[in-house]
C-alpha positions in Angstrom: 16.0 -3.2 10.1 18.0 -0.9 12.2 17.5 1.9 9.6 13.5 1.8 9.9 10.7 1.9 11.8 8.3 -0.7 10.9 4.6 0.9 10.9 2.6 -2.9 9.2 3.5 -5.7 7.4 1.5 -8.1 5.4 2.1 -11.1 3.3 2.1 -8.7 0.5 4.0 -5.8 1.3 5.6 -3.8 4.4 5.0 0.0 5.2 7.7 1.9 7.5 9.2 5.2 7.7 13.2 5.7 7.2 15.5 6.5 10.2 17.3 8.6 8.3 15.7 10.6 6.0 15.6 14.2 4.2 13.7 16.8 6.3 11.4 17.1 3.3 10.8 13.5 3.5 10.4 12.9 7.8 6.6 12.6 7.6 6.2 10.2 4.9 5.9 6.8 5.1 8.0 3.9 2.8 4.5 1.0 1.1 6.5 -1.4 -0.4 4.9 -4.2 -2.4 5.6 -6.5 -5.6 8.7 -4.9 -7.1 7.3 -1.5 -6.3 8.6 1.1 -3.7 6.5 4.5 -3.0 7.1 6.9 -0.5 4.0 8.4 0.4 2.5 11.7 2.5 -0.4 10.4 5.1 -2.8 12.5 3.0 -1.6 10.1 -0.4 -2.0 7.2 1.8 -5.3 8.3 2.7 -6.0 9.0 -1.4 -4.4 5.8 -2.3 -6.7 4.1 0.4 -9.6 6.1 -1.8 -8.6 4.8 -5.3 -8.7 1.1 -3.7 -12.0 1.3 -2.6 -13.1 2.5 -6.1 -11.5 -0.2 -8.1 -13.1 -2.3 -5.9 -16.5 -0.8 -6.2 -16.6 -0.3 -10.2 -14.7 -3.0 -11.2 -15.8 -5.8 -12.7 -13.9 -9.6 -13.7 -16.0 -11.7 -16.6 -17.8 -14.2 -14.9 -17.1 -16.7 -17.4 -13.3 -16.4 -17.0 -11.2 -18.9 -16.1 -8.4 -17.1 -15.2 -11.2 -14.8 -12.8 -8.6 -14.6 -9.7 -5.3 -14.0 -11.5 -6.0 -11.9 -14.1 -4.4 -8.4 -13.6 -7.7 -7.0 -15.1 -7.8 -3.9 -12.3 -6.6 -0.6 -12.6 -5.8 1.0 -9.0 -4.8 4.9 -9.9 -1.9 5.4 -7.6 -1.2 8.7 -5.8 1.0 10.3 -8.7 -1.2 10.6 -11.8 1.3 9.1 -14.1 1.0 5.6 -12.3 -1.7 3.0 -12.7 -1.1 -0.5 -11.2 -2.5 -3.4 -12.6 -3.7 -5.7 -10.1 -5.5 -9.2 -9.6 -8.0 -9.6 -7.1 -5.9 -11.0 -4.3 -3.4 -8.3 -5.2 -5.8 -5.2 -4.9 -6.8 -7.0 -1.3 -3.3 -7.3 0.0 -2.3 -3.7 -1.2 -6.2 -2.3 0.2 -4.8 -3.9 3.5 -1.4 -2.8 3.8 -2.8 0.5 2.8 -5.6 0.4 5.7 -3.3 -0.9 8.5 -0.7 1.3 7.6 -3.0 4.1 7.9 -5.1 2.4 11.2 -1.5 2.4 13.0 -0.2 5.5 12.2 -3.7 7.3 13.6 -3.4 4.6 16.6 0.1 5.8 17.3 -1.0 9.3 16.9 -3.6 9.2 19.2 -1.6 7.2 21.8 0.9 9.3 21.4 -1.2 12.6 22.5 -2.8 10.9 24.9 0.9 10.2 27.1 1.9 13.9 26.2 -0.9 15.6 27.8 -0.5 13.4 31.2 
């Protein structure tokens, strides 16, 4: 832990930034969740946080399943084209709120953080 900066946890994932990282890299922020790492711009997050909410809204499970809440029937289009995850429902709500807190606390630390610099 001494090499991050935690930025939101969940029980499904964790979201920091690396201490040490490539000056390329210094603004982007580390989602981990499942097996899966990405390291992510605030303006991905924010598209990420945007492909959620679709799946969410035009997706739809069959009623008549039995398997409804496990099935990894949802596609969430990740940030890179290339990558689609494949998702149950209580998987797309983890990742949609590791995604959302991640980006509520970054504009929370943002805004604090202007607020003590102009005093």
């Amino acid at each position: 832990m001494q090499d991050i900066h935690p930025i939101y946890h969940n029980n499904f994932g964790v979201a920091f930034q690396w201490k040490r990282n490539k000056v390329k890299d210094i603004m982007k922020v580390q989602i981990v969740f499942r097996d899966t790492g990405l390291l992510l711009s605030k303006e991905e997050l924010t598209q990420f946080s945007k492909n959620i909410k679709y799946t969410k809204d035009n997706s739809s499970l069959c009623n008549d399943c039995a398997q409804n809440e496990s099935c990894k029937a949802l596609l969430i289009d990740s940030p890179a084209p290339q990558i689609t995850f494949a998702v149950n429902v209580k998987e797309l709500n983890g990742i949609q709120d590791l995604v959302e807190g991640t980006l509520f606390q970054m504009n929370l630390d943002n805004y604090l953080g202007g607020i003590c610099k102009s005093d």
